[in-house]
C-alpha positions in Angstrom: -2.8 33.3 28.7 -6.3 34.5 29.5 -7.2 35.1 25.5 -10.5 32.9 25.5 -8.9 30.4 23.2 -6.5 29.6 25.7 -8.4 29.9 29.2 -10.1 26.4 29.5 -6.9 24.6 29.6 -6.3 26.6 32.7 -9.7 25.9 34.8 -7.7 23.6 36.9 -4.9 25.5 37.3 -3.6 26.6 41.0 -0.5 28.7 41.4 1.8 26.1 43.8 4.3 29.6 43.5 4.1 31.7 46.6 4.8 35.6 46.4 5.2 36.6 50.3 6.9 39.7 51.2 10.2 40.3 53.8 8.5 40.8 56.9 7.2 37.0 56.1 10.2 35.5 55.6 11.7 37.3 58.3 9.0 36.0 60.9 9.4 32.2 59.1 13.5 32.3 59.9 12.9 33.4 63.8 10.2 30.4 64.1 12.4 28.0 62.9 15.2 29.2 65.4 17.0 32.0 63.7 17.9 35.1 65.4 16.6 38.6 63.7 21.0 39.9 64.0 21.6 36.8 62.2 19.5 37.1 58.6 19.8 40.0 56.3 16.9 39.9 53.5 17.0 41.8 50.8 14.5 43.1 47.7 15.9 43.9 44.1 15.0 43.8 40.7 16.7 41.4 38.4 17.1 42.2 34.5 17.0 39.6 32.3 18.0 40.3 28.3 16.9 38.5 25.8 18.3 38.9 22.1 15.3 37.8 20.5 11.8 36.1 20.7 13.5 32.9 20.4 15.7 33.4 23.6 12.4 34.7 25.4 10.4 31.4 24.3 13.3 29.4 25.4 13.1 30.6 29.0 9.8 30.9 29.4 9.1 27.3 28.4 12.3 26.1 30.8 10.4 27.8 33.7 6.5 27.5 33.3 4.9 24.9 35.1 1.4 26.6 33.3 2.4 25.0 30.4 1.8 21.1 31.3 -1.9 22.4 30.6 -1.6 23.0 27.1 -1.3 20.1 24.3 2.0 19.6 23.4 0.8 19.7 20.0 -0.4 23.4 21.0 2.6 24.5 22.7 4.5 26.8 20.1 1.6 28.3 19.0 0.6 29.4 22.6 4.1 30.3 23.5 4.4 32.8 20.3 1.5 34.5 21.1 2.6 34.9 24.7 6.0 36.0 23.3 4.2 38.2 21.1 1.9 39.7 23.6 4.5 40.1 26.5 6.7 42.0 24.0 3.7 44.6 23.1 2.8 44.9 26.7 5.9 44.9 28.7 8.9 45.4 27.0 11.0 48.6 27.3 12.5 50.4 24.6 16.1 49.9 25.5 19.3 51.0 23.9 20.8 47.5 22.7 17.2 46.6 21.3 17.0 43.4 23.6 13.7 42.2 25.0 13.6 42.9 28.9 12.3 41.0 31.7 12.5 42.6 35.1 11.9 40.6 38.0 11.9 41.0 41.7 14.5 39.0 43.2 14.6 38.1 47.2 17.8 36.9 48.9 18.3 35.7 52.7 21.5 35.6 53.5 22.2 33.9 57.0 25.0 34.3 58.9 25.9 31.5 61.3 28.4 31.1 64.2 30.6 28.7 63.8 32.6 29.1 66.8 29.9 27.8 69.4 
């Protein structure tokens, strides 16, 4: 995304995504009323597989909001170069041969009374 044929159609661009950490989220729930005994947050990695570059594409381009920047016109030919690149850079050598995308996944799970 930041190869200098693609960078000018991101000059705009703001993140509207927010990447806060527990101890956030944890002060957010007790402001809006919740007691610390009553949430439980917790940090993991999620593993996505994909079989191929096409299954990779497919996601990425269900989930990107970046890509309302780029012509439409442009699209395929940005998104296999991503594809190509992200495979070079960040996927691991794994036994099935699949394309991996780990992830760090946060849950709140809050537990409520209902007998009041």
């Amino acid at each position: 995304m930041y190869e200098s044929k693609w960078h000018h159609y991101f000059d705009n661009y703001k993140d509207l995504y927010t990447y806060n950490d527990i101890e956030y989220y944890q002060d957010l729930l007790v402001k809006v009323g919740f007691v610390k005994e009553q949430t439980e947050i917790t940090e993991e990695i999620f593993e996505y597989m994909f079989s191929d570059r096409k299954e990779l594409i497919g996601f990425f381009s269900q989930t990107w909001p970046q890509l309302q920047f780029i012509p439409t016109e442009l699209t395929d030919q940005f998104m296999n170069e991503y594809a190509n690149n992200f495979i070079r850079v960040f996927s691991s050598e794994n036994e099935s041969n699949k394309i991996q995308l780990k992830l760090k996944m946060m849950t709140i799970y809050i537990k409520q009374n209902i007998y009041k």
